[in-house]
N, C-alpha and C positions, 0 to 999 in steps of 0.2 A: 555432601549437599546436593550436588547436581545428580549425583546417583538416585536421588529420593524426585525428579524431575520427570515428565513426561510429556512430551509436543506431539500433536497431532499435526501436519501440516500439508500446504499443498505448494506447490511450486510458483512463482509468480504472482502471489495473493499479498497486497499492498498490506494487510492486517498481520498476517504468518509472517511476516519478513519484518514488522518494527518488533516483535517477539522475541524472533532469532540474534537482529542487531543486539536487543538490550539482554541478552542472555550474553553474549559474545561480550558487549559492552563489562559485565560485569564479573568475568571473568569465570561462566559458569558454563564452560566445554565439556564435555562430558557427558550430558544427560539423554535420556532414550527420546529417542524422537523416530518420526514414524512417518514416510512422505506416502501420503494419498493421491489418489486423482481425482479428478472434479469431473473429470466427463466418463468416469466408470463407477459414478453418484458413489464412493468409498467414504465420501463425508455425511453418508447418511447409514452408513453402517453398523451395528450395534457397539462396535469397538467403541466410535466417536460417538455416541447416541450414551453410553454409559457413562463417558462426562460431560457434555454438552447436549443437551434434552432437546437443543434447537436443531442439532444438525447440523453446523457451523465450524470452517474452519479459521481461525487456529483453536485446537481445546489443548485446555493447559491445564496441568495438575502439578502439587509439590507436598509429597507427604498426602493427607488427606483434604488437605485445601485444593480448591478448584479454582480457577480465574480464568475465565474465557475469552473475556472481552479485550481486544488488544490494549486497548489504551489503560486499561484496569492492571492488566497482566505487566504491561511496563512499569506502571508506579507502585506496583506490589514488590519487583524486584528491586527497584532502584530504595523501597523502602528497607525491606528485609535484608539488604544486603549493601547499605548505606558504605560501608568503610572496607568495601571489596571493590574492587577493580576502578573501575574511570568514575567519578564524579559526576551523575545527569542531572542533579536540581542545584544550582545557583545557591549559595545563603545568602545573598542580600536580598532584599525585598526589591531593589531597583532593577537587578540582574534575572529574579523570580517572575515578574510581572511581563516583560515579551517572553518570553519563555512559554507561560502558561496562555497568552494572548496566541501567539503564535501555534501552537499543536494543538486549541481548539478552532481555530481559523480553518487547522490543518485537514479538519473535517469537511468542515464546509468545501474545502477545495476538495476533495476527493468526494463528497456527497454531487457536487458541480461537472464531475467525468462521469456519474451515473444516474444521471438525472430522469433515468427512466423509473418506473415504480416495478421493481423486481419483479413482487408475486403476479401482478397482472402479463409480464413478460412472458413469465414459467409457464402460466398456464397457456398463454396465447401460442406461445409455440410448443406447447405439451402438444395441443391439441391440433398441430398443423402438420408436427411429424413427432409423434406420440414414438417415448422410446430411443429417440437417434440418440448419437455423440454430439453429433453438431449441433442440437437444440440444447442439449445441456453445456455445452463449450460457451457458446453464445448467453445462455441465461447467466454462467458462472463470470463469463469476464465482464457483462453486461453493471457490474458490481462497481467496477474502477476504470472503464475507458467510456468514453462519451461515445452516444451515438452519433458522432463524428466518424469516430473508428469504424464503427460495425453496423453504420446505417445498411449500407446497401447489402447484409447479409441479413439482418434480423428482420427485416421490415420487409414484407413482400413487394413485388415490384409494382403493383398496382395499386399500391398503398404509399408509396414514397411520395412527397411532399418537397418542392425543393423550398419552401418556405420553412419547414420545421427545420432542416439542415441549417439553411441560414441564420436560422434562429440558436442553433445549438452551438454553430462554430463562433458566433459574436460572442455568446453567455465563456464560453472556453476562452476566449481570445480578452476579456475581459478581468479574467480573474488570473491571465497569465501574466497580462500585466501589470495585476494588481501587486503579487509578488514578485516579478520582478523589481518593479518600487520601491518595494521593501528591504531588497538587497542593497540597489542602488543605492540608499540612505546609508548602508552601513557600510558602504566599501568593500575594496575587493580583497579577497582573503579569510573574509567574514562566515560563518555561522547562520543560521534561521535568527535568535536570541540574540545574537551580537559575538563576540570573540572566538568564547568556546563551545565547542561541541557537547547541546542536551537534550534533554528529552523532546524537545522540540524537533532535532532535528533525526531523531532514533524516528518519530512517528511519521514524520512528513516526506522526507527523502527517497520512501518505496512509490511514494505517487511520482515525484520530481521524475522519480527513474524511469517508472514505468513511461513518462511520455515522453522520455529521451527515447527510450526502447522504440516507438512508433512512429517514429523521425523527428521529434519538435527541433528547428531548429536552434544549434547554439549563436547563431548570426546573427538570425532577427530575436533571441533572449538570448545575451551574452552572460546578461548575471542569471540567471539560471542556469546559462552553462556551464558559468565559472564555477555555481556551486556546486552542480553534479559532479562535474569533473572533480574537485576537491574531496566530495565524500566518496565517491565512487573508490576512490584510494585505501581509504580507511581501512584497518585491519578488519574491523567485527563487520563491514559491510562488505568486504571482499569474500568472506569466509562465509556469509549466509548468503554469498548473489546465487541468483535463482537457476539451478541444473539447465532447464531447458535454455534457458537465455546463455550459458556457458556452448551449451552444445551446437548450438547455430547463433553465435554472436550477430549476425545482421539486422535480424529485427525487421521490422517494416519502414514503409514510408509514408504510411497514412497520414501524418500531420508535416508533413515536411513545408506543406504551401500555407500553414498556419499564422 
């Protein structure tokens, strides 16, 4: 089964990583997979370009079915392979409904750390240093970190606003709190959904990570810390955590004063 599998992927991409999770989740190790780079534009390469027409990673093939779209790709495995490894959709309807509230939420929050509009990004800095690494680094993570993070590199310096900052770090500061609320309701020990670990939290947990990775504190959000800390444990999340993030564990400190 996982023999007839195929991941295209990149290291530290909130989308590639809930993939990896519900592949590992379902007990489907084994399959070819293929880590790309994003700042040596490989995700526009004909390899990925033969299943994915957008140019986008993750692309995912099994047999001659294609699923690209992470959240697609997650519910295609968890359907196809319902009675293999861990359990990710709830059968109650009571257990179903945060579940599915919450990993579309889960969007919105990760749509909320990139709140810039990509293509106008791409091009802007195509065009400002046509060609570099650093214009495509900056376009690629410009994807899943607010420009919070990466204000003072992508934005020229005659162009910064410290009003649009302000405006960025409230709308972040906003929506951190909104899930932390949501913890807090459920107590500690808790899940996205409530008790057990699902697709909820296979989708959500690589954004959680990623703004642990950039210092969010676990002080001032304890229950999001308590959650990373809990899933960060997990086997299928241990097993797909992100190379580079292995390789220099420190991370940044960009949100530490968040």
């Amino acid at each position: 089964m996982a023999q007839d599998m195929t991941l295209l992927w990149g290291s530290g991409s909130p989308p590639c990583w809930r993939v990896m999770i519900a592949l590992e989740e379902k007990n489907l190790q084994g399959y070819n997979q293929k880590l790309l780079s994003f700042e040596k534009m490989e995700h526009k390469s004909q390899e990925v370009l033969d299943i994915n027409s957008r140019g986008q990673l993750p692309s995912f093939k099994h047999g001659d079915v294609i699923v690209n779209e992470s959240y697609a790709a997650c519910f295609y495995l968890e359907s196809q392979f319902k009675s293999q490894g861990n359990k990710l959709i709830p059968d109650s309807p009571a257990e179903q409904a945060p579940m599915y509230q919450r990993m579309f939420e889960g969007l919105t929050f990760y749509e909320k750390l990139s709140n810039s509009n990509p293509s106008r990004l791409f091009n802007t800095l195509e065009l400002q240093n046509k060609g570099s690494s650093r214009s495509l680094f900056v376009y690629i993570f410009s994807f899943y970190t607010d420009a919070v993070i990466y204000y003072n590199w992508f934005v020229p310096e005659g162009e910064r606003h410290d009003s649009a900052l302000k405006r960025n770090k409230e709308a972040l500061v906003t929506e951190l709190k909104l899930w932390e609320g949501y913890l807090q309701k459920l107590g500690s020990g808790s899940h996205l959904a409530g008790p057990s670990f699902s697709l909820a939290d296979v989708t959500v947990f690589p954004t959680v990570a990623t703004l642990f990775r950039f210092g969010l504190s676990a002080e001032k959000y304890p229950k999001l810390g308590e959650y990373y800390a809990l899933l960060k444990e997990r086997p299928s999340v241990k097993a797909s955590w992100p190379p580079h993030w292995l390789e220099n564990p420190k991370g940044q400190d960009t949100l530490k004063d968040m």
